[in-house]
Each structure stands twice: as structure tokens, then as C-alpha cells.
C-alpha positions as a Python dict, from the first residue, in 0.01 Angstrom:
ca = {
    (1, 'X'): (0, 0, 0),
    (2, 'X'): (265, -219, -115),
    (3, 'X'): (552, -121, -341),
    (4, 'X'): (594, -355, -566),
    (5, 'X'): (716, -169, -848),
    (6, 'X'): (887, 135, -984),
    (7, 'X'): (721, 145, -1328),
    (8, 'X'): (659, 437, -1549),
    (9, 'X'): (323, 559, -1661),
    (10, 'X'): (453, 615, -2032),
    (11, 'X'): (593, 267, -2054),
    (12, 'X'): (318, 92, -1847),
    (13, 'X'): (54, 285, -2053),
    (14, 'X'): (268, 287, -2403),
    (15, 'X'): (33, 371, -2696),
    (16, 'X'): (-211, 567, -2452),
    (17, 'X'): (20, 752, -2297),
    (18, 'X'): (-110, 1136, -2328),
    (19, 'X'): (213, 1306, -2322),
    (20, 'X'): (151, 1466, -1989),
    (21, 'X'): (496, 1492, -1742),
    (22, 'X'): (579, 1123, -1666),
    (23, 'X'): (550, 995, -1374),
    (24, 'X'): (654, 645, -1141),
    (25, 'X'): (372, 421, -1067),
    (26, 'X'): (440, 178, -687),
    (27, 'X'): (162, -58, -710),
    (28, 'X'): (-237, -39, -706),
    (29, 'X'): (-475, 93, -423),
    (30, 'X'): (-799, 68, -288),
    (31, 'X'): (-1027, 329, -422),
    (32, 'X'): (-1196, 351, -104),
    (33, 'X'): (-867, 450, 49),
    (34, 'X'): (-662, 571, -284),
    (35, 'X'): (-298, 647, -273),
    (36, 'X'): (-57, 831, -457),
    (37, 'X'): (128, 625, -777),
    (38, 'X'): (-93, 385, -775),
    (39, 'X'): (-325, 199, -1060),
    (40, 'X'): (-669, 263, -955),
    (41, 'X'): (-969, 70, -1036),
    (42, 'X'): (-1335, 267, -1003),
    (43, 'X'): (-1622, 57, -992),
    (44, 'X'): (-1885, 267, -890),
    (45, 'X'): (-1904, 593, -655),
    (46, 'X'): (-1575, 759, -608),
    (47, 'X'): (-1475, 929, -249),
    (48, 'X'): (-1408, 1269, -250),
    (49, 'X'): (-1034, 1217, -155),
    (50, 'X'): (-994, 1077, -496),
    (51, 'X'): (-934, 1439, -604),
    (52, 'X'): (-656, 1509, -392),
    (53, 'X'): (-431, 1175, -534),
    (54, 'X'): (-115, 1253, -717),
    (55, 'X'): (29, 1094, -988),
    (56, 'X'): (-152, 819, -1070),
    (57, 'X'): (-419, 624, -1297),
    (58, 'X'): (-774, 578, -1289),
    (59, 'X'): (-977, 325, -1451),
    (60, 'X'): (-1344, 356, -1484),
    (61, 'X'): (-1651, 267, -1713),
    (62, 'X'): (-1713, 507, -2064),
    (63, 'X'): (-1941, 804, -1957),
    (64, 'X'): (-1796, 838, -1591),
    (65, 'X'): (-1625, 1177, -1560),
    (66, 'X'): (-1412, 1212, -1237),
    (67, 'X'): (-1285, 1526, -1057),
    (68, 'X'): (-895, 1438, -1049),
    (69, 'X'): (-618, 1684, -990),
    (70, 'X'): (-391, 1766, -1298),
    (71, 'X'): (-146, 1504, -1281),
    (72, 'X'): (-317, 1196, -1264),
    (73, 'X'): (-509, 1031, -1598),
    (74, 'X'): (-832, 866, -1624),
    (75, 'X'): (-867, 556, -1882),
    (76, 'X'): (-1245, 499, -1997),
    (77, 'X'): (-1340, 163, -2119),
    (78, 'X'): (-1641, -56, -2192),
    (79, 'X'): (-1502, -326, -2023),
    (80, 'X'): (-1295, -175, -1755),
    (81, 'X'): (-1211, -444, -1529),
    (82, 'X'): (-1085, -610, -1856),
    (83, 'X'): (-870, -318, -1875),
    (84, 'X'): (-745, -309, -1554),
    (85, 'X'): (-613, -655, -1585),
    (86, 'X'): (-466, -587, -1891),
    (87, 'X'): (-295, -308, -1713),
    (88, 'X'): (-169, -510, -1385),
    (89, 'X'): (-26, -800, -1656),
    (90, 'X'): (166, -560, -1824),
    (91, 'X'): (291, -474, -1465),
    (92, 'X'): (425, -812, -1386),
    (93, 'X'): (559, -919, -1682),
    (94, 'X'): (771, -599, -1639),
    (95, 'X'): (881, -679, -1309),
    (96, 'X'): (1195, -855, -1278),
    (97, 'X'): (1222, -1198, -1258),
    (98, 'X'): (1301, -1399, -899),
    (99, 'X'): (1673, -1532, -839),
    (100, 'X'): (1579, -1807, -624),
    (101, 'X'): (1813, -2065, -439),
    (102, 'X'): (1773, -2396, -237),
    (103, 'X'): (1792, -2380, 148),
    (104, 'X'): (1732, -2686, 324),
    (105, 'X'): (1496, -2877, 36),
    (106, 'X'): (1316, -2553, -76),
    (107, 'X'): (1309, -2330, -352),
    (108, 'X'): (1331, -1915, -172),
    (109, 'X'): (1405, -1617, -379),
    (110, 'X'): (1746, -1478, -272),
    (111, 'X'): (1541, -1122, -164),
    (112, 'X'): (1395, -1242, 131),
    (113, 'X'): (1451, -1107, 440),
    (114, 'X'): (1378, -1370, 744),
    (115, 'X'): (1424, -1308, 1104),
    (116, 'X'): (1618, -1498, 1393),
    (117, 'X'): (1535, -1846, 1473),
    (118, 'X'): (1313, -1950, 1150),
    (119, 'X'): (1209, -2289, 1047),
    (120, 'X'): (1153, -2395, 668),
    (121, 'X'): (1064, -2720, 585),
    (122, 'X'): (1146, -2908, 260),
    (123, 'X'): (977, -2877, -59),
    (124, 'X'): (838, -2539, 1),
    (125, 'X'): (832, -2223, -240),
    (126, 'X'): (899, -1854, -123),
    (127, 'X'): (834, -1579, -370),
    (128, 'X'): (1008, -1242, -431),
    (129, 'X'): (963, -943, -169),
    (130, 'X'): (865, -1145, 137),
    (131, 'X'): (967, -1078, 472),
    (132, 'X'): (947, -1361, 764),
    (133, 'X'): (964, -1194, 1128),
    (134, 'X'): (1154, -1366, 1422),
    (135, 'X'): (1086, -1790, 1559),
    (136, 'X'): (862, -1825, 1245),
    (137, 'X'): (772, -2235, 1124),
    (138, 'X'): (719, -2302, 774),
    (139, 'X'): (573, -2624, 687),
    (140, 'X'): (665, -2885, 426),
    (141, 'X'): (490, -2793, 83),
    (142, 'X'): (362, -2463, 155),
    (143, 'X'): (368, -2222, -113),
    (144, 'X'): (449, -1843, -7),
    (145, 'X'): (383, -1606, -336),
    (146, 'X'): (517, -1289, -353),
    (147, 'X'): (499, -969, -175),
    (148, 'X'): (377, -1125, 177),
    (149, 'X'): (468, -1024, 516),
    (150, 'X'): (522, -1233, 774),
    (151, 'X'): (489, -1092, 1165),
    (152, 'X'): (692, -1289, 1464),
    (153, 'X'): (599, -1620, 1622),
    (154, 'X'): (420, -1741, 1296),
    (155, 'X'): (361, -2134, 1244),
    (156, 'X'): (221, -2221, 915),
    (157, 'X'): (188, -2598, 884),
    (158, 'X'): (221, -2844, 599),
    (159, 'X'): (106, -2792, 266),
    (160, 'X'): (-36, -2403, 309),
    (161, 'X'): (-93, -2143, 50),
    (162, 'X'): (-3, -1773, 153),
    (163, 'X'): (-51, -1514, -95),
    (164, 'X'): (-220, -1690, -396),
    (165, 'X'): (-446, -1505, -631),
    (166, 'X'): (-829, -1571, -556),
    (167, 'X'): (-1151, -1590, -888),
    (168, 'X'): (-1120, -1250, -919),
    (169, 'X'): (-1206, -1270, -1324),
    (170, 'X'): (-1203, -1108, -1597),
    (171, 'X'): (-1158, -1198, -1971),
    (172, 'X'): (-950, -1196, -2256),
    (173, 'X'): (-1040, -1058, -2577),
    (174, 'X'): (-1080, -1382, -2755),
    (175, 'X'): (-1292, -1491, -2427),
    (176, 'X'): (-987, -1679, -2219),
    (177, 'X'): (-1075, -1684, -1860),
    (178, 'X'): (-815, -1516, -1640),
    (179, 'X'): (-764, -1398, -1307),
    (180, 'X'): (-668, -1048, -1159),
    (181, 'X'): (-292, -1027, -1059),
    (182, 'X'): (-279, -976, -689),
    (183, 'X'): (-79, -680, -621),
    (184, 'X'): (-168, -543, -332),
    (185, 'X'): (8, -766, -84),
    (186, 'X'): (-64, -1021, 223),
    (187, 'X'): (9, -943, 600),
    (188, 'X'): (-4, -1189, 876),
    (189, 'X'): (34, -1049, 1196),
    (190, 'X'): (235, -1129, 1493),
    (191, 'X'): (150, -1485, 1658),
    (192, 'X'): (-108, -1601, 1395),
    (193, 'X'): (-111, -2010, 1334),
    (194, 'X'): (-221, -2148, 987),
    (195, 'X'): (-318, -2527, 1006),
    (196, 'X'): (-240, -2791, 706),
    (197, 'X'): (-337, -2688, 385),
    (198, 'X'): (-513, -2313, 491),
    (199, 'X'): (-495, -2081, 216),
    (200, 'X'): (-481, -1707, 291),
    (201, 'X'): (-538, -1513, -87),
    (202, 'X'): (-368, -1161, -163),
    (203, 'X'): (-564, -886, -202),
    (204, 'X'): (-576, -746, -557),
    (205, 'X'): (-721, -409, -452),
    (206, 'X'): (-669, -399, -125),
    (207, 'X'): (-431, -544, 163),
    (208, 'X'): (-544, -891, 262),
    (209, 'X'): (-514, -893, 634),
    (210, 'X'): (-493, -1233, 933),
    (211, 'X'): (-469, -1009, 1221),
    (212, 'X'): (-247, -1066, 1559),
    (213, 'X'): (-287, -1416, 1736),
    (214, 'X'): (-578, -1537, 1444),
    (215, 'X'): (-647, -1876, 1361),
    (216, 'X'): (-705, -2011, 998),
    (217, 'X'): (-795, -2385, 1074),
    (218, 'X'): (-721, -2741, 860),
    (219, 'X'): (-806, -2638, 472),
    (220, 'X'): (-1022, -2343, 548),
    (221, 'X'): (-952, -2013, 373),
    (222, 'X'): (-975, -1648, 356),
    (223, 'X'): (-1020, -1471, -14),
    (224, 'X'): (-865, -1172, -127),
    (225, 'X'): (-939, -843, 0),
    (226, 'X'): (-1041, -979, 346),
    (227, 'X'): (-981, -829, 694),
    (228, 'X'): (-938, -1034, 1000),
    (229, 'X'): (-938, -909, 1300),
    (230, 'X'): (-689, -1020, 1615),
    (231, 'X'): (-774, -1304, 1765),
    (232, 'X'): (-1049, -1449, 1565),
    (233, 'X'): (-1060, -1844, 1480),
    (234, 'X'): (-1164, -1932, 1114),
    (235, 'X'): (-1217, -2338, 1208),
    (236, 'X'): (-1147, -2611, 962),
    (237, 'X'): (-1324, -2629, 600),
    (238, 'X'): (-1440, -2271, 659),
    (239, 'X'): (-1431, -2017, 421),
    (240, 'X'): (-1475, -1617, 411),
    (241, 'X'): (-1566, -1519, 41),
    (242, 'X'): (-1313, -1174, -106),
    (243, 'X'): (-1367, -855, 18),
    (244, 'X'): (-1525, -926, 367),
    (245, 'X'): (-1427, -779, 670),
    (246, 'X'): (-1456, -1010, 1038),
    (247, 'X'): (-1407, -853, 1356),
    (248, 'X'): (-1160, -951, 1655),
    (249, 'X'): (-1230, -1256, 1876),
    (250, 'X'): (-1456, -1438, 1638),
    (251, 'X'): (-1519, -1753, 1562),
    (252, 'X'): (-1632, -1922, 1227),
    (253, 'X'): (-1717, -2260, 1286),
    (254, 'X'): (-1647, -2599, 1100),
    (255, 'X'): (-1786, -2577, 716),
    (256, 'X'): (-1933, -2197, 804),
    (257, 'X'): (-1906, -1973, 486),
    (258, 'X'): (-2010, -1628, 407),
    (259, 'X'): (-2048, -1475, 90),
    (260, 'X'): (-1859, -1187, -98),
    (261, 'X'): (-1875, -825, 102),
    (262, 'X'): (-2034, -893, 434),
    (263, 'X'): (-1919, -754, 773),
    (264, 'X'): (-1924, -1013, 1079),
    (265, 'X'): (-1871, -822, 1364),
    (266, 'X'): (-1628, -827, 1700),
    (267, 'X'): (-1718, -1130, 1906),
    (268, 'X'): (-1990, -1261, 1650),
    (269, 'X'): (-2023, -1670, 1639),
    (270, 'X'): (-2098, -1834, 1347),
    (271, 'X'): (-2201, -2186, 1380),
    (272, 'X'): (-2119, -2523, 1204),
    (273, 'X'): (-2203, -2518, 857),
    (274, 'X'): (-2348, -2152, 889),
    (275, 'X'): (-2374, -1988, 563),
    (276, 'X'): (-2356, -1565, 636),
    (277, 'X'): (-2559, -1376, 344),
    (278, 'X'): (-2595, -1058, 499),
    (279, 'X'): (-2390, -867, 800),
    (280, 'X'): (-2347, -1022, 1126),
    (281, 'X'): (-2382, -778, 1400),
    (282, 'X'): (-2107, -729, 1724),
    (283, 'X'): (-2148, -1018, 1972),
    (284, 'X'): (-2464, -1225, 1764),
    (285, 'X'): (-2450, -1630, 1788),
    (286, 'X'): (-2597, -1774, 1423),
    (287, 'X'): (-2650, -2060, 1279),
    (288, 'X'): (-2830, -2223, 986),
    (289, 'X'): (-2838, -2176, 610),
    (290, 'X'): (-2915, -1870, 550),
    (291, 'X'): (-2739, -1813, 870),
    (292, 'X'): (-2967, -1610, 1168),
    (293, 'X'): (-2997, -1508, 1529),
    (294, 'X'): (-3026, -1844, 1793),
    (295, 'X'): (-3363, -1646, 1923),
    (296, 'X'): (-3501, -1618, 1567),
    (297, 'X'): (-3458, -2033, 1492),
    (298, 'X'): (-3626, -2122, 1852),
    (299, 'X'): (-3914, -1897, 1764),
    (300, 'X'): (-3966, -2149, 1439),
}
């Protein structure tokens, strides 16, 4: 989890505040994997560890009764995710805002922290709470939102976007479009290389993840919520939908997509212009649209 606040539930929740003892709310979590002082949003079954989370609040559908310790508070709605976004705009406009300051052409917020031996280009934007490790590139006109971590050796050519919310929707109550704010951070690891204009979202629920020594290619991207294992090569023009989760040493090929929630395993291939509807297992070459086994399209 990231902390990206220190917020009180009284003053976050204001007129539905229940008069319970008060308590300091960090950020959101994963209610897969919920945390303590967090903003939690339940969209369908709840793990059992859900019960043993302190101090914080959950947000589900009307009619769904949850089994929460004492101190944390469930909100019922009829249009929950509505809610939560609500909830997680009140949270940023509370935040404070960034004191930012020119170094060498580009605009960085005076809070972050950057290692030995890094390289920023003009005309690029750093956000508030980001950290840059050691011998780290930044390329000219790459945008770097907030609350992203940055590992050593990291080049991220020109025109990249790190961080950047992802169609993660939900709508206002006169019907205005809007977008989830992405709380819940962006890690690249250690050694990772983004080409020209790669975009890596934030998570909004959940951690988005490039792991150690990955690859995102020439405008390809990774959505929010997404999991990328060390070592794995998403090519040029490719793109991994939210909330999916690929393996280490993979490679996603030219113009290969996958939709929302799929696994694609350690080792898997997917081939140019591949488009992954379902799971690809460990080690599995496919190809095609819907994308399948090499041994299944000779057969045809």
C-alpha cells in the first residue's frame, strides 16, 4: 500500500460520519489483499481476512452485510463505485497541493527524492511523492504523476507517461463521465527500459507493477492494476487491458492485446497482433484473434 495521505475518517466522511472513535485513513487497498486505514472498495465476494482489518472503510452494494471488526464502517450504496469515487475525490482535493520548481527545462515537485547520477530531460513533469533510484534517464516530455517509484538503472525515453489514471469510470450525478483517482501507486523495478511514448497507468485499487529488467516497447502500454513480471517484453503498440497479471520472461508481441483480468503465464508468447481473451497458460506460444495454442491453428 501506498501512503498517500493522513486524512481523517470524520472529515473524509463529514455528514456520514457515525460518531464512532476517529480514526486516520493512508490510502486505499486491494480487497483481495485489504489493509489497515485504508478506503476499501467491495465488488463482489469478500475474503475472510476482511474481518481482521482495522480502522478503515468499506464500500459495498445496498443489501451486502459484511463481518468487520468494531472499528471499521461499512457505507452501502446503490451505486457504489459512484461512491467510491466520490470518496477518493474528496481525498485529493484534500491533499496538499505540489510546490514544484524548474530543473534543467522541467517542471519537478520540490518532494522528490532522486538518486545519484540521474538524467532529466527538458520539458518533462514530475509529480508529488515520487522517488527516482540511482543512474536513472528521463526523457524529454515524459509525464511522471504522482506517487510513483522509480528502482535503479531506469531509462524512460521521450515523451512517456508513468503513473496516469486509466478508463476506470464511473459517473457523476448529473451523468458527467469521470475517471477513478489512482491512488494506489506505480512501481518500476530495478533495470526496467520504457521506449518513446509507453504509458505505464497507476493502479487505483491495487499497486501497478513493471517488474525487474521488463520491457514496455514504442507506444505500447500497461493499464492500471497490472502485474508484470521480471523480465518480460511488452513490444511496440501492445497493450495489457487493467487488472491483468503476466508472468516473468514473457513476451507480447507487436499490436498483441489482451483483455481486462486475464493471467498470461511465466514464459508464455503471444504473437503479433494476438488478441488474449481468456488465460494463457506457463510456457504456451499463441497467436491469432481470439488468440490460441500454435498446435490448435495447424490442426485448422
Amino acid at each position: 500500500m501506498f501512503k498517500v495521505c493522513e486524512i481523517r475518517a470524520s472529515a473524509l466522511l463529514q455528514e456520514d460520519w457515525t460518531g464512532q472513535e476517529d480514526f486516520l485513513l493512508y490510502g486505499v487497498s486491494d480487497p483481495e489483499a485489504p489493509e489497515d486505514h485504508t478506503l476499501i472498495f467491495v465488488k463482489g465476494a469478500l475474503a475472510e481476512s476482511c474481518g481482521q482489518v482495522r480502522n478503515s472503510i468499506f464500500i459495498t452494494k445496498e443489501g451486502l452485510e459484511l463481518s468487520l471488526a468494531a472499528s471499521s464502517i461499512q457505507l452501502q450504496s446503490s451505486s457504489p463505485k459512484n461512491l467510491y469515487g466520490e470518496l477518493l475525490e474528496r481525498i485529493v482535493r484534500m491533499l496538499p497541493e505540489a510546490d514544484r520548481q524548474m530543473v534543467n527545462g522541467s517542471c519537478v515537485s520540490r518532494d522528490v527524492k532522486m538518486g545519484r547520477d540521474v538524467k532529466i530531460a527538458p520539458f518533462c513533469v514530475i509529480g508529488r511523492d515520487v522517488v527516482i533510484g540511482d543512474r536513472c534517464e528521463i526523457g524529454a516530455g515524459t509525464v511522471i504523476r504522482d506517487h510513483v517509484r522509480i528502482g535503479d538503472d531506469v531509462i524512460i525515453r521521450e515523451g512517456c507517461l508513468v503513473g496516469v489514471e486509466d478508463a476506470d469510470i464511473y459517473r457523476l450525478e448529473n451523468g458527467a463521465c469521470r475517471t477513478l483517482p489512482h491512488l494506489a501507486g506505480t512501481v518500476i523495478e530495478d533495470g526496467c527500459l520504457l521506449l518513446a511514448g509507453a504509458v505505464l497507468a497507476a493502479g487505483d485499487t491495487r499497486t501497478t507493477v513493471l517488474g525487474r529488467g521488463s520491457m514496455i516497447g514504442m507506444a505500447g502500454d500497461v493499464g492500471h492494476n497490472c502485474r508484470i513480471g521480471e523480465g518480460s517484453l511488452i513490444s511496440g503498440k501492445a497493450s495489457i487491458s487493467g487488472h491483468c497479471q503476466v508472468g516473468s520472461h514473457t513476451y507480447v508481441a507487436p499490436m498483441s492485446v489482451t483483455t481486462n483480468r486475464i493471467s498470461v503465464g511465466d514464459h508464455a508468447y503471444l504473437g503479433i497482433g494476438a488478441v488474449a481473451i481468456r488465460d494463457v497458460p506457463e510456457g504456451e506460444k499463441q497467436f491469432g484473434n481470439p488468440a490460441r495454442k500454435v498446435l490448435e491453428m495447424k490442426k485448422r
